[in-house]
N, C-alpha and C positions, 0 to 999 in steps of 0.2 A: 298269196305266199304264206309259207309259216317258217318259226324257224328251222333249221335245224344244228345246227351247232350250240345256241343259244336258247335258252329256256325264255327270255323277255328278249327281244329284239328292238331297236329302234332304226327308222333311217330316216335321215333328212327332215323329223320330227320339229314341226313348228308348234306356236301360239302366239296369236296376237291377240291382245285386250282392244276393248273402244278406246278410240283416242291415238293408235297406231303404237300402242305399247308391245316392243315386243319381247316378254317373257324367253321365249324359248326360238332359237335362231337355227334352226338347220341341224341337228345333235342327231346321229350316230352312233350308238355302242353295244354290245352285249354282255348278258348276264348268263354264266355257266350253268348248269346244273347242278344242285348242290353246294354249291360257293356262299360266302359270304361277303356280298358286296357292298362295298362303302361308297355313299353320296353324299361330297362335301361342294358346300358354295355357301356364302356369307348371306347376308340377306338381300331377296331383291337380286338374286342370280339368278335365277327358274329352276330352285329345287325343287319348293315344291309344288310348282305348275309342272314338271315334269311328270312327277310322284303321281299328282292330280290325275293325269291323262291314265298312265300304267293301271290304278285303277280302276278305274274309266268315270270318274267323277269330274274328267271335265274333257270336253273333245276336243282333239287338236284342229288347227287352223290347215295346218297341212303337213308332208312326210305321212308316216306309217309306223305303227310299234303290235307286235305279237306279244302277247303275253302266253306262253304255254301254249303257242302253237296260233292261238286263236286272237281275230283282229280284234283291237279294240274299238274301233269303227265300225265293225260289223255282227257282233259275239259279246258285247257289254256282260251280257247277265250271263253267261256262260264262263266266262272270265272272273267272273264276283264268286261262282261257287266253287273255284280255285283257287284262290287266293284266303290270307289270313289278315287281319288289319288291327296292330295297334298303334294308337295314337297317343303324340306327345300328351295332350290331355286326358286326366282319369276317365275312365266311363266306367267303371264298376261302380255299381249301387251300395251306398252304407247300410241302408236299411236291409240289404241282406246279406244271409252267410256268404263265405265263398262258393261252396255246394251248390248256393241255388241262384248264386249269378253266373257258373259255369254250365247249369240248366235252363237258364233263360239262352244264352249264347247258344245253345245245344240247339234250342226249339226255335231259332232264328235263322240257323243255318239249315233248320228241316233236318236234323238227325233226329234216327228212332229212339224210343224211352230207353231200348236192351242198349243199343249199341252205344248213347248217351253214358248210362252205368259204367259200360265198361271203360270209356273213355275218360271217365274221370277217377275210375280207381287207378287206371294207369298215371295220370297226371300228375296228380295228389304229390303220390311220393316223389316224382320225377323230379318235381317243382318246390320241392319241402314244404308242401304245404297239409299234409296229413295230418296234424295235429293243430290244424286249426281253420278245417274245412267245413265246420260246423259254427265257428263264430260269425259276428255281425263283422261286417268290412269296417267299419267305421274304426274298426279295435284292430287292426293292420298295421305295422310301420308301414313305410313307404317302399321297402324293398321285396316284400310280402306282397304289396296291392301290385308292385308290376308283375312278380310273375305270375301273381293272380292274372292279369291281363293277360300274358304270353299265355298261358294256360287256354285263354276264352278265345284266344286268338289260332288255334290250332285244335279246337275241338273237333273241327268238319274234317277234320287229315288233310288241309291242303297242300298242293304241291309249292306253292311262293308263300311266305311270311313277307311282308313289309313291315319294318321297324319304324316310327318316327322318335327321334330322340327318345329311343326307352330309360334312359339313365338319366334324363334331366334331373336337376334337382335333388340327386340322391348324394347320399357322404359314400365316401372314397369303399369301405367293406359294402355298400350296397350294391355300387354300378360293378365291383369285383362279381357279385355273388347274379349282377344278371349276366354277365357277361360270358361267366362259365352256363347259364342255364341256355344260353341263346347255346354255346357249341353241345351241349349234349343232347339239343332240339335236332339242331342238324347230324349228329352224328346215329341219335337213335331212328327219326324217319326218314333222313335224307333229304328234310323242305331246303331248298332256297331260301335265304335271306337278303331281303334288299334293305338296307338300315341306313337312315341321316343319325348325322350324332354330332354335336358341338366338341365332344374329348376327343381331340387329334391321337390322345397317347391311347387314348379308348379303342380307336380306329387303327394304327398301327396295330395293337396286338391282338383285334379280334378279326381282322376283315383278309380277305386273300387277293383281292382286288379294289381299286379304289378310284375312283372317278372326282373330280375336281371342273364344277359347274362355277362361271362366272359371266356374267354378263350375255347372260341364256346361249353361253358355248362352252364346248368340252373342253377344259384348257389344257389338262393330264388325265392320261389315265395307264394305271401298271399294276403292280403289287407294289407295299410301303418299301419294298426294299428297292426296287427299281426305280421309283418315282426320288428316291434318297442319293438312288448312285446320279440321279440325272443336276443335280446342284452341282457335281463336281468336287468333291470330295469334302475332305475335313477341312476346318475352321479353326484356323490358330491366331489369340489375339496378344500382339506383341508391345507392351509397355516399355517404352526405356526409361532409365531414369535420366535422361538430360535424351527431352525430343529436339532438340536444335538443329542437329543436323539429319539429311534424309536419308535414309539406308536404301529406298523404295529399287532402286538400279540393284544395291547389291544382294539386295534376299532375292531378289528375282532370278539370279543366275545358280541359287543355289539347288540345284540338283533333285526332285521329287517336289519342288514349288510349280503350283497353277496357277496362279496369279497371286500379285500383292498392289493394297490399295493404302494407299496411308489416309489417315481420318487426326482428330484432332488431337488424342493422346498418344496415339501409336500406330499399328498398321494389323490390318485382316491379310491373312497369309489365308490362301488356299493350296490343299496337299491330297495328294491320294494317300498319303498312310502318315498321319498326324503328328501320330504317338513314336514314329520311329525318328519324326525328324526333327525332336525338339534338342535332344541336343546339340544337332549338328544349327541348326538357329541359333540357339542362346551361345556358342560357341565364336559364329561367325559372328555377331552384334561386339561380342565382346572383343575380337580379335580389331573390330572398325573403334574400339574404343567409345563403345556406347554398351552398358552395360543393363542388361535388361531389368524392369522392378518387377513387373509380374509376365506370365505368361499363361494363359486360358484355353483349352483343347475344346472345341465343341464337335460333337459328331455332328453327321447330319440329322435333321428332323422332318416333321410333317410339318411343324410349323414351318419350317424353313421354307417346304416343299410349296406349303400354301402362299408362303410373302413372295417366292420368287415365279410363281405362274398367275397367281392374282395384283398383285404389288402392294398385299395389306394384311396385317396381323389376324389370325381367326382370333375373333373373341367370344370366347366361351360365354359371355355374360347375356351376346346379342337376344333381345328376344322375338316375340314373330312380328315377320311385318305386316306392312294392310295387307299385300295379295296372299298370306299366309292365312290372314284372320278369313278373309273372304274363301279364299277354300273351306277351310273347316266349315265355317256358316252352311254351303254349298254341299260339303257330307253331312251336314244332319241333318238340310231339308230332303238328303235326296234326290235334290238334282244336279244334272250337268247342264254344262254351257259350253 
């Protein structure tokens, strides 16, 4: 089977570890052509034992996933010369320029010396990096050295990029300035992007699709706008000033209210349209003769989206876990399992 609606396919895609760990449970989804697809799950949800398989650095237990047509059960190294690969940790060389660590990439992917040249004058500028394509890496900030890496990672022209957290670690104008370089990658060759990323705000504004991995099953998957209307609207939080008595019956009947929950200082209103209906809120409290002290509007979020399909905060801080670390080990020797 290949795909065809879908550039990366998966169905019924397992992994189980020794010991009867199972990473990855039965997972389902596709990846467009040309999209930029987001893969979120906390640590120790089979992100990236999923990731893993897609590029075929490790074999699944069972199901089936296409990558570009081709199985990755049976087409590994045909799949490898299709694909782009960078990863959360550096692999550019300080010891050399940029120049000539986009010529080692060049002559690893077996592209020719002509077609190499051309491919990195094109780059250079694309990636702002022309005017300092002849220094040592080691003299790079760190926003420089990734899209150094993006660069090395689409030297071959392949048709999928895979992202692993390209922004870690970088200040707020850096993950900006990859974030614009990853949309002018796909808009000028049309690769595929499949990208993890810890910044949910990251993922909201760069991805067209978004998938939410926990406990090696799909939990959500939409666009950030769909995956936002599925919370059920805005979040208003109501402070009175004398909580004594309980309003919880009577906000509830007021009119464009989805539920209200009372908590210890006040009450979480849920509304489809927030902002139109705060005055008719702070109106009716005050008409009960409770007069409100503050009142807080929250849209919906990804985070939101992530506490209510996972039931826990993304934290940006997490870093890899052991089946994290054990993958990588397993890309730099080379093998699969």
């Amino acid at each position: 089977m290949s795909s065809e609606s879908g550039i990366i396919v998966t169905r019924d895609l397992e992994k189980v570890y020794p010991g009867n760990v199972r990473a990855v449970e039965g997972i389902s989804f596709e990846v467009r052509p040309g999209e930029i697809f987001g893969f979120l799950g906390p640590n120790g949800a089979g992100k990236s034992t999923t990731i893993g398989i897609l590029t075929t650095m490790l074999r699944p237990t069972g199901g089936e996933a296409w990558v570009d047509g081709l199985s990755v059960g049976e087409d590994p190294e045909g799949i490898r010369r299709r694909i782009g690969l960078v990863f959360q940790e550096s692999t550019a060389d300080d010891e050399l320029t940029g120049r000539e660590n986009l010529e080692l990439s060049a002559a690893l992917y077996g592209v020719s010396p002509a077609e190499t040249r051309t491919r990195i004058a094109e780059l250079l500028p694309q990636l702002s990096l022309e005017g300092a394509a002849d220094r040592m890496v080691k003299t790079y900030s760190g926003g420089m050295r990734r899209r150094l890496e993006l660069a090395a990672g689409i030297i071959h022209k392949p048709r999928i990029l895979f992202l692993d957290e390209p922004t870690l670690g970088l200040d707020p104008q850096g993950r900006t300035g990859i974030g614009e370089a990853i949309r002018d990658l796909r808009h000028r060759f049309g690769v595929t992007v499949f990208i993890t990323t810890h910044y949910l705000d990251e993922a909201d504004a760069l991805c067209d699709r978004i998938a939410i991995i926990d406990h090696g099953k799909i939990q959500a998957l939409g666009t950030p706008s769909e995956l936002k209307d599925r919370i059920g609207g805005d979040v208003l939080t109501l402070v009175p000033q004398d909580g004594s008595r309980d309003l919880t019956e009577v906000l509830a009947k007021v009119p464009g209210v989805l539920s209200v929950r009372r908590h210890e200082t006040g009450y979480r209103v849920k509304a489809a349209k927030g902002e139109a209906l705060v005055p008719t809120l702070v109106q009716t409290c005050f008409s009960q003769g409770v007069p409100l002290a503050t009142v807080a509007l929250k849209k919906p979020s990804l985070d939101e989206v992530f506490l209510e399909f996972t039931g826990r905060a993304y934290r940006e801080e997490e870093g890899p876990s052991a089946t994290d670390a054990a993958l990588r080990m397993n890309q730099f020797r080379g093998r699969r399992r």
